[in-house]
C-alpha positions as a Markdown table, in Angstrom:
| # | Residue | x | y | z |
|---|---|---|---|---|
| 1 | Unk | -37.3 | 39.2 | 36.0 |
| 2 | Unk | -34.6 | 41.5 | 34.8 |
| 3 | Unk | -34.8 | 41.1 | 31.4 |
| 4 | Unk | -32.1 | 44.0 | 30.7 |
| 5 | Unk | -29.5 | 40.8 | 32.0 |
| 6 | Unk | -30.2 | 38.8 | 28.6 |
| 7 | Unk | -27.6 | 38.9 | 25.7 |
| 8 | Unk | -29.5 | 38.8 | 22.6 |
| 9 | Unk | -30.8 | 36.6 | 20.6 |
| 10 | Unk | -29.9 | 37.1 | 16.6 |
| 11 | Unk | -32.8 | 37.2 | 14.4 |
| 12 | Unk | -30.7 | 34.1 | 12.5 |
| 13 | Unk | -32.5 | 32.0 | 15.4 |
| 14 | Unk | -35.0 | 29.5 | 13.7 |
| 15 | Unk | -36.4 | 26.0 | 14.8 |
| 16 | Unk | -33.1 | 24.3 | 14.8 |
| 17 | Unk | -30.5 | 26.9 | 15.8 |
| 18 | Unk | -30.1 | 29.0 | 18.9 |
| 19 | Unk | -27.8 | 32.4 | 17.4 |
| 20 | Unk | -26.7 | 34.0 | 20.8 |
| 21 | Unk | -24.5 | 38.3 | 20.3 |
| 22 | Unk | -22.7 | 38.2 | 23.7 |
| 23 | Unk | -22.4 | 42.1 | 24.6 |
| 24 | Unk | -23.3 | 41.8 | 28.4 |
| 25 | Unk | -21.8 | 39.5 | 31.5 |
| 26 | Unk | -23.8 | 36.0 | 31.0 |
| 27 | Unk | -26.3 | 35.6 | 34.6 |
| 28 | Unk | -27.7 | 33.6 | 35.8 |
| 29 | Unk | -31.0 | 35.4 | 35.1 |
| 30 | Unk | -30.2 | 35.3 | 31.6 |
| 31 | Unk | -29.2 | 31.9 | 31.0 |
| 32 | Unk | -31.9 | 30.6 | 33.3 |
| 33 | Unk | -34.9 | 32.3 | 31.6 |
| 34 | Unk | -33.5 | 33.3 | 28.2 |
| 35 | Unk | -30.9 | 30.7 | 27.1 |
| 36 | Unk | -32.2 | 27.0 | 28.5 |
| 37 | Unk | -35.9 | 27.4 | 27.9 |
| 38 | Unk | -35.3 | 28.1 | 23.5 |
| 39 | Unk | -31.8 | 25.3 | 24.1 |
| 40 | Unk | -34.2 | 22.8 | 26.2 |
| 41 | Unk | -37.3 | 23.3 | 23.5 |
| 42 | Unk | -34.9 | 22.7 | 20.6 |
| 43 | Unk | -33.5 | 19.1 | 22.0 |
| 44 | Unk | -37.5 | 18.2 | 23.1 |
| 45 | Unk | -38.5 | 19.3 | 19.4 |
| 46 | Unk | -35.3 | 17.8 | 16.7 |
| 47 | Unk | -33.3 | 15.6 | 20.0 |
| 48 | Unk | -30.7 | 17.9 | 19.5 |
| 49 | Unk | -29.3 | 21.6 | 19.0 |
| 50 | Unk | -27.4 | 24.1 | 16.8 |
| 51 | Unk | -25.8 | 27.1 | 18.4 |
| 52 | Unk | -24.0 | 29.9 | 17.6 |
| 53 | Unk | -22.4 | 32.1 | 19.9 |
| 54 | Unk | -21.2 | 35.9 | 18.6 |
| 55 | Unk | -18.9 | 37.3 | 21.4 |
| 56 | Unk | -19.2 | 41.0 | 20.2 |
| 57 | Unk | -18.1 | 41.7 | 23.9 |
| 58 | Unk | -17.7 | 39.8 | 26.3 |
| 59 | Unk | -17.5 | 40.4 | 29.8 |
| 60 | Unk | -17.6 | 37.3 | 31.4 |
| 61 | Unk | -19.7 | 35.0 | 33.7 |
| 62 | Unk | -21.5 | 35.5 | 36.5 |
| 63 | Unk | -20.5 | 32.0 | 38.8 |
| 64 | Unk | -23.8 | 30.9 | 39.1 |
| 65 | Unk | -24.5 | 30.7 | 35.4 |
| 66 | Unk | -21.1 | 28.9 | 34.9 |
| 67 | Unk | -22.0 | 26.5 | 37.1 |
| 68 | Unk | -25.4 | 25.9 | 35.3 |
| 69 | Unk | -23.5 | 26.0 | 32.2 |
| 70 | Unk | -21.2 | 22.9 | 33.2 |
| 71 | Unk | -24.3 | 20.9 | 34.2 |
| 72 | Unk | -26.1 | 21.2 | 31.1 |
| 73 | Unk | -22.8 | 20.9 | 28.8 |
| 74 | Unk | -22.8 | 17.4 | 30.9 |
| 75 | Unk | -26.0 | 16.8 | 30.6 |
| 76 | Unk | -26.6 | 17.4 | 27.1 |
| 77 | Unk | -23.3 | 18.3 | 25.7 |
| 78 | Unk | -23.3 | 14.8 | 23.3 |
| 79 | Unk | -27.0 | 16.6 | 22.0 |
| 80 | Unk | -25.5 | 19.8 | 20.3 |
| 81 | Unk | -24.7 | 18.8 | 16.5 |
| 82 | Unk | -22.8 | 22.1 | 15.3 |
| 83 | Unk | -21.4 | 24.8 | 18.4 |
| 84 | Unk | -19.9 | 27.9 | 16.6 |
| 85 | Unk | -18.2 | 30.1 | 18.7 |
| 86 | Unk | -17.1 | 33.5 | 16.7 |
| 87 | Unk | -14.6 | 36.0 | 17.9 |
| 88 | Unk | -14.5 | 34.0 | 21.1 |
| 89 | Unk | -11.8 | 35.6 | 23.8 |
| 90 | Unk | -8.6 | 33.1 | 24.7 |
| 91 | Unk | -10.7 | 32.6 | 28.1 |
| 92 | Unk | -13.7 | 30.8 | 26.3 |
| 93 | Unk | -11.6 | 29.0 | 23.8 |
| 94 | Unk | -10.1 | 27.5 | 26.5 |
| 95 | Unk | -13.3 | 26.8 | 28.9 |
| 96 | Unk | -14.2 | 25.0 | 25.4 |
| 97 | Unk | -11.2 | 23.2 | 25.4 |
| 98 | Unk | -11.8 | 21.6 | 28.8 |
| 99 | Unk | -15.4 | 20.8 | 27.5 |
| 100 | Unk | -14.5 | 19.3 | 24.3 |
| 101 | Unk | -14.8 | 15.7 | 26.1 |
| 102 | Unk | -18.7 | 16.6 | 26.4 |
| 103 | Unk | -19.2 | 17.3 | 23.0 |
| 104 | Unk | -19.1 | 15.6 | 19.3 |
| 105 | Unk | -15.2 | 15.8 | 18.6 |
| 106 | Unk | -16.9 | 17.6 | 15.3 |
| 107 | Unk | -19.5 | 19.7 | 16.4 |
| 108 | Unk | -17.0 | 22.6 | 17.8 |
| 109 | Unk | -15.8 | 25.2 | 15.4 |
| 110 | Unk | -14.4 | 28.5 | 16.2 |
| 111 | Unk | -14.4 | 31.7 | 13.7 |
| 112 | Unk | -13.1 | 34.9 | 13.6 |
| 113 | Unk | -15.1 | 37.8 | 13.4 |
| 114 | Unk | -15.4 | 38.2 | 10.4 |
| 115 | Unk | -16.3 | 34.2 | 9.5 |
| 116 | Unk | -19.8 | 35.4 | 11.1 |
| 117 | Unk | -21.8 | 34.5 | 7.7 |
| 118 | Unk | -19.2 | 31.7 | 7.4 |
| 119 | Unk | -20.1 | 30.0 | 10.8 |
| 120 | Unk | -23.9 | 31.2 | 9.9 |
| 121 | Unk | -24.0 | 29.1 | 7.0 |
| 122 | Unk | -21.7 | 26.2 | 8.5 |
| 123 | Unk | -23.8 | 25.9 | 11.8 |
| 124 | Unk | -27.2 | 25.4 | 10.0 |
| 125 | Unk | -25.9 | 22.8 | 7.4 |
């Protein structure tokens, strides 16, 4: 396992919220072994999630993990309480966009860079 293919997760991770910095392309790899094992614990712990995801930069998707992305947001997309997305590029806001019918009308804020202790504090309310 290529473990040099994982964004990071932020030491503000705890028991109910899943802090992703976004400074490499999301695989496959890395959603697959890094991302849905800590999102799929969380949901079989509380019966839902928290996430935050800091796109310090982004350089997109691989296809395969954008494909698994769209089956778990269906699958478990009604599971997430709070989704903040900070500094998220106009290509993300609008993947969210066509998501929002999978998620909690309320559980999808976005912030700008500078919000990040602002969408911190909001996300673990």
């Amino acid at each position: 396992m290529n473990t040099l293919k994982f964004n990071t997760i932020m030491p503000e991770t705890d028991d109910r919220t899943l802090c992703i910095l976004i400074e490499k392309p999301i695989s496959a790899e890395g959603y697959e072994h890094n991302f849905l094992p800590r999102f799929k614990g969380m949901l079989d712990r509380n019966g839902e999630a928290r996430l935050l995801v800091y796109y310090k930069d982004f350089k997109g998707w691989e296809e395969e993990a954008a494909e698994k992305d769209m089956e778990i947001t269906s699958a478990y997309g009604k599971k997430i309480r709070r989704f903040a997305l900070v500094n998220p590029p106009r290509s993300e806001i609008f993947q969210k966009k066509v998501k929002a019918p999978l998620f909690d009308p309320e559980a999808l804020r976005l912030f700008e860079e500078s919000e990040l202790d602002k969408a911190l504090n909001w996300v673990k309310e």
